[in-house]
C-alpha positions as CSV (number, residue, x, y, z in Angstrom):
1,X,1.4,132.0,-40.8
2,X,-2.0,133.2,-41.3
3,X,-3.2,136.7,-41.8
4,X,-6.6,137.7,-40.6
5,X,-8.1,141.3,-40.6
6,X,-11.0,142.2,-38.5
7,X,-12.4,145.4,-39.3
8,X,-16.1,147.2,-38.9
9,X,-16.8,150.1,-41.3
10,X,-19.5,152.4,-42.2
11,X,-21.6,152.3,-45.5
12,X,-19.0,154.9,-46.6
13,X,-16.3,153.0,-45.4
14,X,-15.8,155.2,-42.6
15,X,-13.5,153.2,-39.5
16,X,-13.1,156.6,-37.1
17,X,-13.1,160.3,-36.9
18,X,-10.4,162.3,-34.3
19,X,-8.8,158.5,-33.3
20,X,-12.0,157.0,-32.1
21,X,-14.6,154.5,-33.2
22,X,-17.6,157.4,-34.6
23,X,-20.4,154.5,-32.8
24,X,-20.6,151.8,-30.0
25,X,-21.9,148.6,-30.8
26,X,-21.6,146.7,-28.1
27,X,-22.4,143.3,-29.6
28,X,-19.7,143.7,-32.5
29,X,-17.0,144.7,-29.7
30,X,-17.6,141.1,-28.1
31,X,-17.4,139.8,-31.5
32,X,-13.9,141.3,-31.7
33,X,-12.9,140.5,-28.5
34,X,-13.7,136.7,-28.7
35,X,-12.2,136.7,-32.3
36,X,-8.9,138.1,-31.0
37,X,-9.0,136.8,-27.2
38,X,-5.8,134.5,-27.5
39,X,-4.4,135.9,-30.3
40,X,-1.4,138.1,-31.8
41,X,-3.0,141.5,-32.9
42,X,-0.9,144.4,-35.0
43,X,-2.0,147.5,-35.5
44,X,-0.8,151.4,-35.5
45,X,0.0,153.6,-32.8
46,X,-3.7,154.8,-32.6
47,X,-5.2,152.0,-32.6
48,X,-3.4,150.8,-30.0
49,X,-3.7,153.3,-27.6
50,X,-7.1,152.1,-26.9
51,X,-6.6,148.2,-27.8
52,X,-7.3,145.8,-24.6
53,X,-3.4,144.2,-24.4
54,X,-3.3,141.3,-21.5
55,X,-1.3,137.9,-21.6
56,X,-4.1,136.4,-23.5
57,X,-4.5,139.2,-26.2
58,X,-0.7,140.1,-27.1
59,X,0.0,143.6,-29.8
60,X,2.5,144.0,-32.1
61,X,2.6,148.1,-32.7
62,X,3.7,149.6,-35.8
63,X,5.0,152.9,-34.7
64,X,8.4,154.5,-35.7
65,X,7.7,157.1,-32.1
66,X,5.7,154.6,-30.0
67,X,9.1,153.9,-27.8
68,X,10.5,157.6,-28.7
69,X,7.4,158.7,-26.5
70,X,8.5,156.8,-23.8
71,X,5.6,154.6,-24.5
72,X,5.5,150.8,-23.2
73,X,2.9,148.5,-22.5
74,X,2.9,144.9,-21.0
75,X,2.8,142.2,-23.7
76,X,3.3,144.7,-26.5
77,X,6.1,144.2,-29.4
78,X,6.9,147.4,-31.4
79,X,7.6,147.0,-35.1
80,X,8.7,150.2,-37.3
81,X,6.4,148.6,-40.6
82,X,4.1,145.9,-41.4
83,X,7.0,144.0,-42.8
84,X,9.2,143.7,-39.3
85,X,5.5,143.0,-37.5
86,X,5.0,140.4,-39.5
87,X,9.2,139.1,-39.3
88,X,8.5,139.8,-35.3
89,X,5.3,137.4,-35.2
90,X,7.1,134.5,-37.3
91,X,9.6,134.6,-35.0
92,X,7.5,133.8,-32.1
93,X,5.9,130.7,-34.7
94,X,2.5,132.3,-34.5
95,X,-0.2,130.2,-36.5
96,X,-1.6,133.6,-37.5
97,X,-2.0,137.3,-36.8
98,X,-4.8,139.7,-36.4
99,X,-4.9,143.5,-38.0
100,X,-6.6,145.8,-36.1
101,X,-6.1,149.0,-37.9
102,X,-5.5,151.3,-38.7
103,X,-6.2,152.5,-41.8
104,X,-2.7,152.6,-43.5
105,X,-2.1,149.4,-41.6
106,X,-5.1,147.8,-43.4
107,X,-3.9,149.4,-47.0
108,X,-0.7,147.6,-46.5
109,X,-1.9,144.1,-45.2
110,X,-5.0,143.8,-47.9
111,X,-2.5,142.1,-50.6
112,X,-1.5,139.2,-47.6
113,X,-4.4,138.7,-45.8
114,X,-6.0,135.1,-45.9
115,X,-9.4,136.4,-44.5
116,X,-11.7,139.2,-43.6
117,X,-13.7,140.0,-40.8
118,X,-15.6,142.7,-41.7
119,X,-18.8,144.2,-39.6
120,X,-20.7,146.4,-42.0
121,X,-22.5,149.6,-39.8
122,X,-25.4,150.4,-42.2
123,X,-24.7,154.2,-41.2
124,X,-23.3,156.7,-43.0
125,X,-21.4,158.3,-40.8
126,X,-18.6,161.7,-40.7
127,X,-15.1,160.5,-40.4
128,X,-11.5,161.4,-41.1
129,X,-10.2,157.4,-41.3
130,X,-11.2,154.9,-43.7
131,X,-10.9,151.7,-44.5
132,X,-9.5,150.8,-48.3
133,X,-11.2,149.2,-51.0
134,X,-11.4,145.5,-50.9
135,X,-13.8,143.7,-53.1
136,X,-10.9,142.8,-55.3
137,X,-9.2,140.9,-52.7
138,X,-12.1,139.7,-51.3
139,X,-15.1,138.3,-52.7
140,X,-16.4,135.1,-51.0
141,X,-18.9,135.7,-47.8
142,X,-18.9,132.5,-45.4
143,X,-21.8,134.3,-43.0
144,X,-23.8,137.2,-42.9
145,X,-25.8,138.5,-39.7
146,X,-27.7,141.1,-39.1
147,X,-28.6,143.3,-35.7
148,X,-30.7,146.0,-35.2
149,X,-29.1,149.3,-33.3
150,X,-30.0,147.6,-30.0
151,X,-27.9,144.4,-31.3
152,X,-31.1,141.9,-31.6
């Protein structure tokens, strides 16, 4: 099974502030909708809470309170670490998996991820969440593009 992450980060490597994306970008949200549309996703309880679960887009949660909370969603798995999410997704045979954050969530998957997705927002920007180092793991680009605020 293949790993992916799919990640965009600040200059500072800034990923949120108070549980939320600190910009909108609407042209990098389609980008990470397209690249996840049909795919297995896993990510924490906060990123989930706002993550766009249907039939075609199907979450793994890694939450030790997500069902404590009484919380349920359709097609959403819970998995108490990264290690049962990933025993939960080979289970179903999944050809790969996509890590949506957060930022403990990316720490832990770095060392097994195949590939990175990574949208660079040349901001510097406040934030309490960030997303780890990762040149060491990472160091071939395949494509780079690059959109002004207004995404042209």
């Amino acid at each position: 099974m293949q790993v992916y992450i799919i990640a965009a980060c600040a200059r500072n490597r800034v990923i949120g502030i108070n549980g939320t994306l600190p910009w909108s970008i609407p042209l990098d949200w389609k980008y990470f909708l397209d690249k996840t549309q049909g795919r297995t996703s896993i990510m924490g309880r906060v990123s989930a809470v706002e993550y766009p679960t249907n039939e075609h887009r199907p979450v793994i949660v890694i939450s030790r309170s997500w069902q404590a909370a009484g919380k349920t969603a359709p097609h959403t798995e819970v998995a108490t670490s990264y290690s049962h999410a990933l025993e939960l997704a080979a289970a179903r045979n999944l050809p790969e998996v996509w890590i949506c954050g957060g930022a403990s969530i990316y720490e832990e998957s770095l060392a097994s991820a195949h590939k990175l997705f990574i949208t660079r927002v040349e901001l510097d920007v406040k934030g309490d969440t960030y997303f780890p180092e990762w040149h060491d793991h990472f160091d071939v680009l395949e494509s780079r593009e690059e959109h002004d605020e207004d995404g042209t």
